[in-house]
C-alpha positions as CSV (number, residue, x, y, z in Angstrom):
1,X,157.8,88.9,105.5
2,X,155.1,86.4,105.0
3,X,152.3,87.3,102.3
4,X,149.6,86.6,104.7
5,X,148.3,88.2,107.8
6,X,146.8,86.0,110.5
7,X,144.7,86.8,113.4
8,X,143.5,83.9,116.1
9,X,140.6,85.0,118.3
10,X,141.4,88.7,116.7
11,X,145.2,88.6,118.1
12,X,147.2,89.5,115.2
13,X,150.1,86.3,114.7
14,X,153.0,85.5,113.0
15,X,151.7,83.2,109.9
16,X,153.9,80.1,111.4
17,X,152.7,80.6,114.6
18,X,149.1,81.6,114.5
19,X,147.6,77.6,115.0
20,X,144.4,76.1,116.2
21,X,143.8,73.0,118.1
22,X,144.1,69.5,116.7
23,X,140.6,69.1,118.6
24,X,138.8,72.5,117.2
25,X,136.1,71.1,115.2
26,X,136.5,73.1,112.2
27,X,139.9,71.3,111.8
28,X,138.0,67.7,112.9
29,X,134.7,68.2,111.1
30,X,134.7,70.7,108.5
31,X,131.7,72.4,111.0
32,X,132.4,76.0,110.4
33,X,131.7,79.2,108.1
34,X,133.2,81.6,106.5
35,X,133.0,84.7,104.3
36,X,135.6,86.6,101.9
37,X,135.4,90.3,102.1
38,X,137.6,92.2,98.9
39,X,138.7,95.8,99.1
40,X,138.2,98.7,96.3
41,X,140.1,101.6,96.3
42,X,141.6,100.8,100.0
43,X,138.1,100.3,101.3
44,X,136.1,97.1,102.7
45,X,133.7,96.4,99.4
46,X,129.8,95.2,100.2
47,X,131.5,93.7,103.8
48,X,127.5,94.1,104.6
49,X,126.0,92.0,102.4
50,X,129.1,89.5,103.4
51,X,128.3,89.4,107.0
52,X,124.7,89.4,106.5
53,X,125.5,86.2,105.2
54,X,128.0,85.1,107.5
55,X,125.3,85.2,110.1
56,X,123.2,83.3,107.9
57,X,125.5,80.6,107.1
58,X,126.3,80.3,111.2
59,X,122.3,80.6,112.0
60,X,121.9,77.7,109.8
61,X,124.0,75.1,111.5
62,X,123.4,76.1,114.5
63,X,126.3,78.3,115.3
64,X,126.5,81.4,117.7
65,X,128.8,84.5,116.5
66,X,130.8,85.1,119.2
67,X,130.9,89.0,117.5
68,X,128.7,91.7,116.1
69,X,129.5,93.0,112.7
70,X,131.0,96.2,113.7
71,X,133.7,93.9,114.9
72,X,133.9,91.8,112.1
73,X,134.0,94.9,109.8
74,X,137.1,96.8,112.3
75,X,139.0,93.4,112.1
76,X,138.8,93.2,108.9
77,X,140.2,96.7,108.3
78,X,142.7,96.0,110.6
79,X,143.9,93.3,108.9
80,X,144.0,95.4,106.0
81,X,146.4,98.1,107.5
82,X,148.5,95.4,108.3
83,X,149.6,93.6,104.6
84,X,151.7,95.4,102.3
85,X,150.1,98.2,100.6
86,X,147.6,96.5,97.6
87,X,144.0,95.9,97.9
88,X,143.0,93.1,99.7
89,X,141.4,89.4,100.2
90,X,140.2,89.0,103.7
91,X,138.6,85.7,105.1
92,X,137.2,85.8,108.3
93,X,136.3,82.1,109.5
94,X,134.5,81.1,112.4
95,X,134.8,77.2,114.1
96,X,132.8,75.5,116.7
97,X,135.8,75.8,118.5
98,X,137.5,73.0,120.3
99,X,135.6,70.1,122.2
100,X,135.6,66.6,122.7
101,X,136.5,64.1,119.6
102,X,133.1,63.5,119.0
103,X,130.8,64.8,116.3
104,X,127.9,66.6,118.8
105,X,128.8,69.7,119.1
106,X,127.8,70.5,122.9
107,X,131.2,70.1,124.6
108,X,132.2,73.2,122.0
109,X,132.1,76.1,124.6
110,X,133.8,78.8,122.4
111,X,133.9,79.2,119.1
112,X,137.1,80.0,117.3
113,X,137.9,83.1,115.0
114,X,140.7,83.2,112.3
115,X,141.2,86.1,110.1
116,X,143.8,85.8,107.5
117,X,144.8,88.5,104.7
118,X,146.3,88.3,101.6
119,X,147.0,90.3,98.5
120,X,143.7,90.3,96.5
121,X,144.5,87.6,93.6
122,X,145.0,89.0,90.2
123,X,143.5,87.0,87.0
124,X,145.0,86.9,84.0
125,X,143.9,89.6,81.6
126,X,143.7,87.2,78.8
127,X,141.2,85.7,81.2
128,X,138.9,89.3,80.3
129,X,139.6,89.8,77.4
130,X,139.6,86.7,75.0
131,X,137.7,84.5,78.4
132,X,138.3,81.7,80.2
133,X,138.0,77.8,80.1
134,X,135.4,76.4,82.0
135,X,134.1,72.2,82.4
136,X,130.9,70.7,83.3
137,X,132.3,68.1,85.8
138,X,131.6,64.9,86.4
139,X,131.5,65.6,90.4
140,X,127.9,66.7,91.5
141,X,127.1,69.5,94.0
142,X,125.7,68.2,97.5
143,X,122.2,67.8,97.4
144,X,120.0,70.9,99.3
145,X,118.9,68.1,101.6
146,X,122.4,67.1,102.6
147,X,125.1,69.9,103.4
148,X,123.2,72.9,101.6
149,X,125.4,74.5,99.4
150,X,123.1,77.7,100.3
151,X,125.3,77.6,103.7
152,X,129.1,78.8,103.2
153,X,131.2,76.0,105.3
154,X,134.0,74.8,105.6
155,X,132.7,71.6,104.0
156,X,134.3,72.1,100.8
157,X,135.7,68.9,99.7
158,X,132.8,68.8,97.3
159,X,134.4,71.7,95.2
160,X,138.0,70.8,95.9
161,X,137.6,67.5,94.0
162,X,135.3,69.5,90.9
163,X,137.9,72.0,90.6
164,X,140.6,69.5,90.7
165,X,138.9,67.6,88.0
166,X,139.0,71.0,85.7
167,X,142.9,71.7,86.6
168,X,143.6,68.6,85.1
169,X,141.9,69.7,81.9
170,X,143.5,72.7,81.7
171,X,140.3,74.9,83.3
172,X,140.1,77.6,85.2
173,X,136.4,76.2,86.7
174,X,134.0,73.5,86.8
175,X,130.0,74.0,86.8
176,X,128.4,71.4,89.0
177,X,125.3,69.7,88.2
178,X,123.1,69.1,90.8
179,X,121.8,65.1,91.5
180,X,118.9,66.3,89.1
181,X,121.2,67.3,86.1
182,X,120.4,71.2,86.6
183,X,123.5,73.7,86.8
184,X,123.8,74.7,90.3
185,X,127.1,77.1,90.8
186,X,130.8,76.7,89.9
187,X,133.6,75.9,92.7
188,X,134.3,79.4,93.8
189,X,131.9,81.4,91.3
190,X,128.5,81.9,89.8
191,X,127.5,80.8,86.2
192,X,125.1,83.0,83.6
193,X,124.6,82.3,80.2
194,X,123.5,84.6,77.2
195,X,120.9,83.4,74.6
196,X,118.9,85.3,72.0
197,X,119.6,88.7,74.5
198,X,118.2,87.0,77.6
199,X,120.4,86.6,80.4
200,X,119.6,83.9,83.0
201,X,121.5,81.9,85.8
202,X,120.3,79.4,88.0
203,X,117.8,79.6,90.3
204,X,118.8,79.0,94.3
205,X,116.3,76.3,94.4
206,X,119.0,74.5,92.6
207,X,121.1,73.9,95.6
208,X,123.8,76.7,95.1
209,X,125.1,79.5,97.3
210,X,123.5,83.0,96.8
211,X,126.4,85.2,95.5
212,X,127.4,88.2,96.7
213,X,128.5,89.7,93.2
214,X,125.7,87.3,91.6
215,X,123.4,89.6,93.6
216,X,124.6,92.6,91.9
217,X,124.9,91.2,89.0
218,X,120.9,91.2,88.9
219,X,120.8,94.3,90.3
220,X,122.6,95.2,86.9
221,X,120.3,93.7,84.6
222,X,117.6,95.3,85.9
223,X,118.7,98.8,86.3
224,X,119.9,98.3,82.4
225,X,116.7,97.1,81.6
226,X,118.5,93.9,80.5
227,X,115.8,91.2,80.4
228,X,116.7,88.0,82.9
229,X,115.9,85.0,84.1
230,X,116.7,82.7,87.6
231,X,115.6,79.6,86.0
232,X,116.6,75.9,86.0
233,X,119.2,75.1,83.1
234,X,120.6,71.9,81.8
235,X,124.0,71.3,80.1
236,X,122.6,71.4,76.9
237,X,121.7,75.1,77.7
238,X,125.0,76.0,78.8
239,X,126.7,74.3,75.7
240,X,124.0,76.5,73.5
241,X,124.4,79.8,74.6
242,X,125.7,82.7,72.9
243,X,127.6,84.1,75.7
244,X,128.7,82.4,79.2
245,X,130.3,83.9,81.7
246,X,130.9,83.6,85.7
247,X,130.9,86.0,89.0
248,X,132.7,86.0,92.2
249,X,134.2,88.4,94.8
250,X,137.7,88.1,93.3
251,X,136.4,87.5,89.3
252,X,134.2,90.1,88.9
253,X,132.5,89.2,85.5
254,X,135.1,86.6,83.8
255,X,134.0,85.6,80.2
256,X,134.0,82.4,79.0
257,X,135.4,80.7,76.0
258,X,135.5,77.1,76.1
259,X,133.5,74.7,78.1
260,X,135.3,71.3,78.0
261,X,136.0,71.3,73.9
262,X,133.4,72.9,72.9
263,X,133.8,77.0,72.1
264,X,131.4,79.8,73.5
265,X,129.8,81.8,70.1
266,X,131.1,85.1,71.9
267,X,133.8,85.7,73.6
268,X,133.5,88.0,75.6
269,X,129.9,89.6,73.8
270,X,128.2,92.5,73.9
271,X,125.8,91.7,76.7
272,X,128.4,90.6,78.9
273,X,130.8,93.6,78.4
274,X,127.7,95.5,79.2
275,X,127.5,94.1,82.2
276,X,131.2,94.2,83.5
277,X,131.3,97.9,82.8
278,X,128.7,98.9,85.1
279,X,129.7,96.1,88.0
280,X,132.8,98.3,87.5
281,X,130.9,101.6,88.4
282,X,129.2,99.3,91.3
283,X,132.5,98.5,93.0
284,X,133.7,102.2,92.8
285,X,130.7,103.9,94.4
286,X,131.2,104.9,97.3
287,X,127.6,103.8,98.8
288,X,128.5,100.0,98.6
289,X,132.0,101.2,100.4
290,X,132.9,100.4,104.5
């Protein structure tokens, strides 16, 4: 049995058939968007805030949703059903949909849908409890001006070659600078740091995407009366910091140890154990549940 479930156009496939045309342009262009929904405790977790988003992302470029988000949300559930018993990743992508080999997309008539479910991925525990290594890379996140990181696409060949760049130093992530020198995001996570009891992250005007878990995240600090900060932030600030760590759909709060060579002062601290407990109360409450 393959260890994915695919849908095309929400009509469930076998994984080696399920195929879309050589002429959609999401396959041609990269001219599409996504969203990755987890589950908790069998349920879809914050799929709200995730298709909120998704509409955002499609509004941006230009995109019509062929679907409402009750039918986003009862797909997604029904690709759950469908995967061996675990909790699950689900990414629902929508394309322009097929058209002429040209970049305008007006001969695109009808966009294409592909869901495809997974086991959600499991991180090493050593990961949470002695952290992760992290780089700065060399690659730059694309300028807000260019393809806005703000919108999730399938233009991703900007993170592919940054988190290639921190495979091959042994990394789990890369932080991207943006063309001004200011963190911006990692690949497929958010960054905060830790100094003197402040937390902070950067700021969206940095040219990053808005975070589903980063959200929450804030949401945290302020219900714990944690003092923080969306600010701008060099790599001298990230090197400096007491405590680093990152936030995604599939991380939850990761701690850092290492960025590059250099070594985090705590690993994982206080502050950001703090924090990871009561994200943990966040994804089992059954408010934030569908």
């Amino acid at each position: 049995m393959s260890k994915y479930i695919v849908s095309i156009n929400g009509k469930f496939k076998a994984a080696r058939q399920a195929t879309v045309s050589v002429l959609d342009h999401g396959f041609l262009f990269g001219d599409s968007v996504y969203e990755v929904v987890r589950t908790v405790d069998g349920n879809l977790f914050a799929a709200d805030r995730h298709l909120r988003r998704l509409r955002a992302s499609a509004a941006a470029i230009g995109l019509k949703l062929p679907h409402n988000e009750d039918w986003f949300v009862r797909h997604m559930r029904a690709m759950h059903r469908k995967k061996p018993k675990s909790e699950s990743y689900l990414r629902v992508i929508v394309t322009r949909g097929v058209g002429l080999l040209d970049l305008h997309p007006e001969s695109c008539k009808s966009p294409t849908v592909v869901g495809i479910a997974k086991a959600l991925p499991r991180w090493d525990d050593d990961f949470y409890a002695h952290g992760c290594k992290i780089i700065l890379a060399g690659v730059r996140r694309n300028l807000k001006q260019a393809t806005d990181p703000a919108v999730k696409s399938g233009n991703y060949l900007n993170n592919v070659l940054a988190l290639t760049e921190a495979k091959a130093d042994g990394a789990v992530e890369a932080v991207m600078l943006n063309a001004e020198g200011f963190l911006t995001e990692c690949t497929t996570s958010n960054i905060f740091i830790v100094k003197d009891k402040v937390i902070k992250t950067p700021s969206l005007d940095q040219g990053l995407l808005e975070g589903v878990t980063r959200g929450f995240i804030l949401n945290v600090c302020t219900n714990l009366k944690l003092p923080v900060q969306e600010t701008r932030l060099t790599g001298e600030d990230l090197l400096s910091a007491d405590e680093v760590f990152i936030t995604s759909t599939t991380r939850d709060v990761m701690p850092v140890c290492q960025i590059g060579k250099h070594r985090v002062k705590l690993t994982p601290g206080s502050m950001t154990l703090k924090i990871a407990n009561a994200y943990h109360d966040i994804l089992h409450a059954k408010a934030n549940h569908l």
